[in-house]
C-alpha positions in Angstrom: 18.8 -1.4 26.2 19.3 -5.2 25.6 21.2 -7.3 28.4 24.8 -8.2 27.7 24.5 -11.9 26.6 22.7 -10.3 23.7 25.5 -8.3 22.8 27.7 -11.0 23.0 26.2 -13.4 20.8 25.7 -10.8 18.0 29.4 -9.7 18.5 30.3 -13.5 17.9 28.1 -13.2 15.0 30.0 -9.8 13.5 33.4 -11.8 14.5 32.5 -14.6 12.1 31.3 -12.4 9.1 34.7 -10.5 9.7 36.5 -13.4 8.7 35.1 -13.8 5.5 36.9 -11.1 4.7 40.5 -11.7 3.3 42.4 -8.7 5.3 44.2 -5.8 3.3 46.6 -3.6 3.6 45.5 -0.2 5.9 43.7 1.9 2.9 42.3 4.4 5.4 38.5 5.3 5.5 38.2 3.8 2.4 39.2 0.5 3.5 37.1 0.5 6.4 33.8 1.2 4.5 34.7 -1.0 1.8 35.1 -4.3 4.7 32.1 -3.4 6.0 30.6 -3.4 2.8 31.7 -6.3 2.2 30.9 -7.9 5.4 27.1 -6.5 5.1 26.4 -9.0 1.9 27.9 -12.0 2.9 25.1 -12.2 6.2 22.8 -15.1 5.8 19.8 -13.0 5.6 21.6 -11.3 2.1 21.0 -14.8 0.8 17.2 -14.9 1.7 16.9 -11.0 0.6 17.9 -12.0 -3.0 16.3 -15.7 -2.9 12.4 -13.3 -1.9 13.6 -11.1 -4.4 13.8 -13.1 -7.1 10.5 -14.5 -5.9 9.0 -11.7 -6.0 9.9 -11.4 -9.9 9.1 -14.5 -10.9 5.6 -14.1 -8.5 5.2 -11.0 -11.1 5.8 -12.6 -14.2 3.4 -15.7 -13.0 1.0 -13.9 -11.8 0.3 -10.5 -13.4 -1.8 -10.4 -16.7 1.2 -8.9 -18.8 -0.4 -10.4 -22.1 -3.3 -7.3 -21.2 -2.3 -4.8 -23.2 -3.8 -0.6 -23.0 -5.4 0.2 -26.7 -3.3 2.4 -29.2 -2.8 6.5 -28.0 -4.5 7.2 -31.3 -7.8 5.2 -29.7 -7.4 7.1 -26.7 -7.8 10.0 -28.3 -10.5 9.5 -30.0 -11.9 8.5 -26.5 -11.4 11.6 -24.9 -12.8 13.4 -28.2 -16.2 11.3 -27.5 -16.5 12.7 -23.8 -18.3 15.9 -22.7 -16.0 18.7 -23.0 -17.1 20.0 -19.3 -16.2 16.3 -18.2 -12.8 16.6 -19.3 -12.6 20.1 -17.9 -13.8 19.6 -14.6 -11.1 16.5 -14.4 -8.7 18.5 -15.0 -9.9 21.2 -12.5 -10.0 19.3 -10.0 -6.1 17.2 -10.7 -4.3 20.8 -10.8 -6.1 22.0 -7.5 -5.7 18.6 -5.8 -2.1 17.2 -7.0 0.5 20.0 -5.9 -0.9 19.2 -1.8 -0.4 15.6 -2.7 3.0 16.1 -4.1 4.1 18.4 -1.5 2.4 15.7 1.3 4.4 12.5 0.2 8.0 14.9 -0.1 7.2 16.6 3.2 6.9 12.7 4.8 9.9 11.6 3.3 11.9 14.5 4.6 10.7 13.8 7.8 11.9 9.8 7.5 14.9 10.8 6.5 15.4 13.6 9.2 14.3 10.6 12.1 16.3 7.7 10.8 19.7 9.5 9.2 20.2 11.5 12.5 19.9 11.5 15.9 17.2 12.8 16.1 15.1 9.9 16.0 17.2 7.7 18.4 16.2 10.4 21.0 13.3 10.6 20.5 12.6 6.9 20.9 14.8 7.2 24.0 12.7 9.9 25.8 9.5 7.8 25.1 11.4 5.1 27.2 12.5 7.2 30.0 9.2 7.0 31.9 9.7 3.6 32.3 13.4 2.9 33.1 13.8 2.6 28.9 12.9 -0.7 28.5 13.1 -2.0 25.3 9.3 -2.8 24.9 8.3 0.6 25.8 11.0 2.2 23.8 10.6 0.2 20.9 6.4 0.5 21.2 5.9 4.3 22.5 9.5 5.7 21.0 8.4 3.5 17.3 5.1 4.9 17.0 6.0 8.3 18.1 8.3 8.3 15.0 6.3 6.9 12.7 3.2 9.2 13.8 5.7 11.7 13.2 5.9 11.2 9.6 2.5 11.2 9.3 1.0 14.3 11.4 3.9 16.6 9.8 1.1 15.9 6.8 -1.8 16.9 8.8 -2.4 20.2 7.2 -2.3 19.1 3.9 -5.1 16.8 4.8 -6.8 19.5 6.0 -6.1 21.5 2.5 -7.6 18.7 0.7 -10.5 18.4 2.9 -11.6 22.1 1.7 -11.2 21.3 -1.8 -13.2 17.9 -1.8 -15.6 20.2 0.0 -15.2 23.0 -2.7 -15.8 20.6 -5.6 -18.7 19.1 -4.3 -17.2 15.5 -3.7 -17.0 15.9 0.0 -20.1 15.8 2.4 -18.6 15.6 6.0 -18.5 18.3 8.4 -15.0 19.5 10.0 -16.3 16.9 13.0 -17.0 14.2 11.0 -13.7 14.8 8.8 -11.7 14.8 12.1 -13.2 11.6 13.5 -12.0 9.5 10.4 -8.8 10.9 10.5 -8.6 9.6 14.1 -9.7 6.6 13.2 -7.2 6.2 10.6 -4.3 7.2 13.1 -5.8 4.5 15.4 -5.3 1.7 12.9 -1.6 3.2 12.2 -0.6 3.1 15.8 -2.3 -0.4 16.9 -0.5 -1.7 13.4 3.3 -0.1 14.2 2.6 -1.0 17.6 2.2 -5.2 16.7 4.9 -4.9 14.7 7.6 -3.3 16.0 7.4 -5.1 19.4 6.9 -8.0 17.0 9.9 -7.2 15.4 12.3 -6.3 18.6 10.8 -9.0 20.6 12.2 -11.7 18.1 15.5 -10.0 18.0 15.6 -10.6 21.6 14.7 -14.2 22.0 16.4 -15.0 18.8 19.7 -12.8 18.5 21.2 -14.8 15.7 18.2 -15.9 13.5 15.6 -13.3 14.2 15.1 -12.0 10.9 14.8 -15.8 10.0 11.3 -15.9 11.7 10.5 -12.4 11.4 10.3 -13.2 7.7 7.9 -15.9 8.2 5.6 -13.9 10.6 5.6 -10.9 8.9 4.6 -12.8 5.7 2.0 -14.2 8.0 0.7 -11.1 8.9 0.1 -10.4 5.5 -2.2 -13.1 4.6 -4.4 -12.6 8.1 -4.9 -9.1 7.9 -6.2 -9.7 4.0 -8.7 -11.6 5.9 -9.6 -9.7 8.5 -9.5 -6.2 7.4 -12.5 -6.4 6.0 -14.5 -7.6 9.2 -12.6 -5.3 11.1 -11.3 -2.3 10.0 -13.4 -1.6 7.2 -16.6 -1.4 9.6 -14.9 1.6 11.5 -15.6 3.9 8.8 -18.8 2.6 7.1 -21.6 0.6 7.8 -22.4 -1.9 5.1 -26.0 -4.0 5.2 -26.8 -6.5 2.4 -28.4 -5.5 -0.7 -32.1 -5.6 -0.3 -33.9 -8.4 -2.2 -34.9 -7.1 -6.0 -34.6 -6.9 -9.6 -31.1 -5.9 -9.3 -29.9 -8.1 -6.5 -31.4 -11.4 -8.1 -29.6 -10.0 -11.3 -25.7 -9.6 -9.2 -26.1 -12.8 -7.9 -27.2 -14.7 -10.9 -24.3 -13.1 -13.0 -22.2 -14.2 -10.3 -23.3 -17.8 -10.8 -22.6 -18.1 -14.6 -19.6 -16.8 -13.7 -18.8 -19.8 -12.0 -18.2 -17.7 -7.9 -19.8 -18.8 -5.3 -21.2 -15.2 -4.1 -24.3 -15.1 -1.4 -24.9 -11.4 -1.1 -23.7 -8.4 -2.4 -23.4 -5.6 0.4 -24.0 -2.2 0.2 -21.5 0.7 2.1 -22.8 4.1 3.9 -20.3 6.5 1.7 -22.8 8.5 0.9 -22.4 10.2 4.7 -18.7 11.1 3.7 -18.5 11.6 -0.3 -20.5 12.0 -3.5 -18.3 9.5 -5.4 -18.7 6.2 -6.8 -17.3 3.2 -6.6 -17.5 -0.8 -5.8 -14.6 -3.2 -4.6 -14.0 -6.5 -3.4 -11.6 -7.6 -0.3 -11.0 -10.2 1.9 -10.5 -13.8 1.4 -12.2 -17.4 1.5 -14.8 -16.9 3.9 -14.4 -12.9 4.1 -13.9 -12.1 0.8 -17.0 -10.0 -0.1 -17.9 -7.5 -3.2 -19.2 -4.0 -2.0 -20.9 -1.2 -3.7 -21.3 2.5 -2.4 -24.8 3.5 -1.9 -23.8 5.8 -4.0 -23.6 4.3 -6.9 -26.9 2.9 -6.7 -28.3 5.9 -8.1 -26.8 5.0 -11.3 -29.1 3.0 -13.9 -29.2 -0.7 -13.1 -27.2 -1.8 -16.5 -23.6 0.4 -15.3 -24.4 -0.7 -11.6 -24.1 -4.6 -13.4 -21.5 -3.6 -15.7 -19.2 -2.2 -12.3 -20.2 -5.1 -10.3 -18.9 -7.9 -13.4 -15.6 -5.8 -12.7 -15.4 -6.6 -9.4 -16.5 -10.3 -10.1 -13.3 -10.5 -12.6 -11.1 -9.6 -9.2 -12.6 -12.5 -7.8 -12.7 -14.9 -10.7 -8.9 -14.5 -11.1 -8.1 -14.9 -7.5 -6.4 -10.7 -7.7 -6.8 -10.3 -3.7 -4.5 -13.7 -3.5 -2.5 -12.3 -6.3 -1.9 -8.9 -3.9 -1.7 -11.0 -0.7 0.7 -13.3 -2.0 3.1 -10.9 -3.7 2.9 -8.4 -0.5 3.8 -11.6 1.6 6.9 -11.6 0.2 7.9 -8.0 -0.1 7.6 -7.8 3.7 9.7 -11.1 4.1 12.0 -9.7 1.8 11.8 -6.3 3.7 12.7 -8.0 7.1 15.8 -9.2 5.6 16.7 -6.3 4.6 16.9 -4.7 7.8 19.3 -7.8 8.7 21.4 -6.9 6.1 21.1 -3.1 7.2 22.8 -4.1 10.8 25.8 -4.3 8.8 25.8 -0.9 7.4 27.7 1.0 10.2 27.6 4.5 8.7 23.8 4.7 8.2 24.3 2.9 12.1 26.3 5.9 13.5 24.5 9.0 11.4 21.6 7.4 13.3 23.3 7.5 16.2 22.2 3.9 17.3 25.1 1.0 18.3 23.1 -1.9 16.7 20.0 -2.5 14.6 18.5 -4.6 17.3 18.5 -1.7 20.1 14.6 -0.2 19.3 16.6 3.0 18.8 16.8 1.9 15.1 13.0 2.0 14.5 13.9 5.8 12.8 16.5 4.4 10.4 14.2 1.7 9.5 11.2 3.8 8.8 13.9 5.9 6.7 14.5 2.7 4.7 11.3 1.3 4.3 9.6 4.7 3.3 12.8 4.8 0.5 12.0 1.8 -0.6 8.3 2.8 -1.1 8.8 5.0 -3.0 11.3 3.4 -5.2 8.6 0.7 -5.4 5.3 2.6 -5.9 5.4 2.9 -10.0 6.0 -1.0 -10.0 3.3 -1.6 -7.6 1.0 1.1 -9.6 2.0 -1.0 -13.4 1.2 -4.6 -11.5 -2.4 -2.9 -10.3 -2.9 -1.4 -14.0 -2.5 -4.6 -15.5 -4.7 -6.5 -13.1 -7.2 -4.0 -13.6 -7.4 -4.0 -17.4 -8.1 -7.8 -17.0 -11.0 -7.1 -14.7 -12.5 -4.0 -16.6 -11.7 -7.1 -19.7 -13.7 -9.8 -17.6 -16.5 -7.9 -17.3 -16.8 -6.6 -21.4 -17.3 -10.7 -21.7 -19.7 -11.0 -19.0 -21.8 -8.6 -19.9 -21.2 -8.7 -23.9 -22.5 -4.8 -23.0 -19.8 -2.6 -24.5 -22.1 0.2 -25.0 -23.4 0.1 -21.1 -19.5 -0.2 -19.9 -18.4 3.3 -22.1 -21.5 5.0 -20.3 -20.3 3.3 -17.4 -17.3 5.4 -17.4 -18.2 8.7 -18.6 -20.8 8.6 -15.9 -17.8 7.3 -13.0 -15.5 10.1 -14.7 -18.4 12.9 -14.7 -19.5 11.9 -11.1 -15.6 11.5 -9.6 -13.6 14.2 -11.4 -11.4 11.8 -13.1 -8.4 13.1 -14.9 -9.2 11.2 -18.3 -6.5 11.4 -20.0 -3.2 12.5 -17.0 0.1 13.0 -18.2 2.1 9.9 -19.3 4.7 10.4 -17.0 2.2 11.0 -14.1 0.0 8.2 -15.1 3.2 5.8 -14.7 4.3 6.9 -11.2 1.2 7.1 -9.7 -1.8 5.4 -11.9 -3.3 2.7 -10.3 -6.1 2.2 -12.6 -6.1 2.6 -16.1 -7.7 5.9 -17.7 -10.7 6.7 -18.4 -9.5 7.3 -22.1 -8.2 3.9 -21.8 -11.2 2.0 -20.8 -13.4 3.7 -23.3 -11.3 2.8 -25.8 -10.8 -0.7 -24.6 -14.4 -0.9 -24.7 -14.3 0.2 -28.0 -12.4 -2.0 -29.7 -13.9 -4.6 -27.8 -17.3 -4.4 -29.8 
C-alpha cells in the first residue's frame, strides 16, 4: 500500500476535477456514473491521450505507403490459377489444422484478462504475491504484476503444445519436445524481465510523482520503445539463434554490391541457425543505426542464388524507407498514448471497484490494466496488420525495381509458399484481421503486372 501523503495529494487532485463539474440535482446511480464520467475526461492526461492520438493518425497518414495499392481480385486469381495445385492444397491443409488453436489461444487469453482485471480476482492475487514481504508495493506490483500477466499467457500453454505437434506433423518443425520447451522458457524469460521493468517502472513514478506520473511515464515509455528497437537485436534475438556473417562468395559480394546501388550503407549480411528449429524460410531486418542488420535463415540458402537476391532486395526496401523507424516511431506513441490512458482509467470508479482496487496507483490495478491493454490490442491488431500490409507491398515493390527480375520474384514466391505452407489466397475477412503480409496471390500478381 502507498503512504498517506500519497493519498492526499491524489485526493486533492480528485477534489479539483470534482469541481469542474457544475452540480445537479440527486438523479440516483445514474447521476453518479454520469459525474464521474464526466470527471474522467476533463484529467489532464485526457488532453495528452487525444493530442498522441491524433499523432498517431497523422504519423499513419505521413508515414505509411497508402498510395501502394494490392492488384485487381481478377489478377489474383489468375495468380493462384498459375500455382501448383498441391501448393495450394497443402496451404490450405495446413491454415484449417493450425487456425482453430490460434483462435481458440488469443480468446482463451482474453478471457483470462478480463477474468484478472474486471474482478477481484486479480487484486488478490497481486496481494498474496506481496504478503511474503510485508506487501510492499515494489514486490506487489513486480511479483503480484508478472504473476498476472504470466497468467494470461500459461492458460495458453497447451495450445502451444497442440501446435507444436502439428508443425512437427507437417514437417515444418525440427525440434525435439526438449528443445521446444527450452524456447518456450526463453520466451517466458523475456516476458517476465519485460513486465517486470515496466510495471515497477510504471508504480515507481506514480509514487515519486503522484500528480504528473503519467506525464513522464509517457515520455519513458516512448523511450523504451526506441532502445529496445535497438537492442533487441543484440540481445534477445541471440537467445534463440546463433547468427555468423555470410561467408565471403559469389553471393555475398552480390548482397552487398546490390546494397550499394541502392544507396545503404550495409557491411555484412548475417546468416541465422533456424534450420535447428524449422524447415521454413525467411529473411528480416531489425534494429537501428548501428544495430540495424538484414538476416537470412540458413535455410533459405538452399534456395537458388537469384530468389535468395530477389528476398534480400525486399529486406533492403525496409531499410531504404527507414520501415523499422517507421514501426519504432509509431509504437513510441501508442505506448505514450497507452500510459495516458491508464490516467484517464483512475477516473473510471466502476471498472475501479469490479476490480476491487481503491486507486489505479495501488499495484493492485496491474490486472485491470492488463484487461485494458489486451482490449485495446485487439481492437488495434487489424490496423496494425493494414499499416504492415502496406509497408510490405512497398518493399516486395522496392525490390521488383532493384532487381528488374519479375520472373525470379514470382518463383520466389511459389518456392516461399511451397516451402512454408502459405495460405495463398485466405479468406478476405481473415486476411483483414490478421494479415500481416500480403498474399502470396497478391505478390504474384504484383509481380505480374509489374513486367
Amino acid at each position: 500500500m502507498v503512504a498517506g501523503a500519497y493519498f492526499t495529494d491524489m485526493t486533492q487532485v480528485c477534489h479539483r476535477s470534482c469541481r469542474l463539474v457544475p452540480p445537479t440535482r440527486d438523479t440516483g446511480g445514474a447521476g453518479i456514473e454520469n459525474t464521474a464520467m464526466a470527471s474522467m475526461f476533463r484529467h489532464p492526461a485526457s488532453v495528452a491521450l487525444l493530442v498522441l492520438l491524433g499523432g498517431l493518425v497523422l504519423a499513419g497518414v505521413l508515414l505509411v505507403p497508402w498510395d501502394v495499392h494490392p492488384p485487381s481480385a481478377a489478377a489474383q486469381a489468375d495468380a493462384v490459377a498459375g500455382l501448383p495445385a498441391e501448393t495450394v492444397a497443402a496451404g490450405k491443409e495446413f491454415a484449417a489444422a493450425t487456425r482453430p488453436g490460434s483462435y481458440i489461444a488469443m480468446g482463451l487469453s482474453l478471457a483470462v484478462a478480463l477474468l484478472l482485471g474486471l474482478t477481484p480476482l486479480g487484486a488478490r492475487i497481486i496481494e498474496w504475491c506481496g504478503r511474503p514481504f510485508g506487501g510492499h508495493w515494489l514486490a506487489e506490483a513486480v511479483l503480484g504484476g508478472v504473476a498476472v500477466v504470466l497468467a494470461a499467457q500459461l492458460v495458453t500453454l497447451p495450445l502451444s503444445a497442440w501446435r507444436h505437434t502439428i508443425l512437427v506433423r507437417f514437417g515444418l518443425s525440427t525440434q525435439t519436445w526438449g528443445a521446444w520447451a527450452a524456447d518456450l522458457a526463453k520466451s517466458y524469460g523475456v516476458t517476465v524481465v519485460t513486465a517486470a521493468i515496466m510495471l515497477a517502472g510504471l508504480y515507481g513514478l506514480m509514487r515519486l510523482s503522484p500528480r504528473l506520473w503519467w506525464l513522464w511515464a509517457s515520455a519513458a515509455a516512448g523511450v523504451l520503445v526506441v532502445v529496445m528497437s535497438a537492442v533487441y537485436p543484440v540481445v534477445v534475438e541471440p537467445l534463440f539463434n546463433r547468427f555468423t556473417p555470410m561467408a565471403d562468395g559469389p553471393l555475398r559480394t552480390e548482397l552487398i554490391e546490390m546494397a550499394e546501388r541502392d544507396g545503404l550503407p550495409v557491411t555484412d549480411v548475417l546468416v541465422a541457425d533456424a534450420s535447428r528449429r524449422t524447415t521454413a524460410v525467411n529473411a528480416y531486418v531489425s534494429g537501428l543505426g548501428p544495430t540495424r542488420r538484414i538476416v537470412v535463415y540458413d535455410t533459405l540458402l538452399e534456395a537458388p542464388r537469384e530468389q535468395v537476391v530477389s528476398v534480400v532486395a525486399h529486406e533492403l526496401g525496409h531499410a531504404k524507407h527507414g520501415d523499422v523507424w517507421v514501426g519504432t516511431s509509431i509504437g513510441a506513441l501508442a505506448v505514450a498514448a497507452a500510459a495516458c490512458g491508464i490516467a484517464v482509467l483512475a477516473g473510471a470508479g466502476g471498472l475501479l471497484r469490479r476490480a476491487g482496487v481503491d486507486d489505479i496507483t495501488s499495484p493492485r490495478s496491474a490486472g485491470l490494466i492488463l484487461a485494458a491493454v489486451a482490449v485495446v490490442g485487439l481492437l488495434a491488431g487489424p490496423v496494425q496488420n493494414v499499416i504492415s500490409r502496406q509497408i510490405e507491398m512497398r518493399a516486395d515493390q522496392h525490390a521488383l525495381e532493384l532487381t528488374g527480375d519479375p520472373q525470379t520474384f514470382i518463383e520466389m514466391q511459389t518456392g516461399l509458399a511451397t516451402t512454408n505452407l502459405s495460405d495463398v489466397d485466405p479468406p478476405t475477412v481473415l486476411h483483414w484481421l490478421f494479415g500481416s503480409h500480403p498474399t502470396t496471390a497478391q505478390r504474384i500478381a504484383m509481380a505480374k503486372e509489374y513486367a
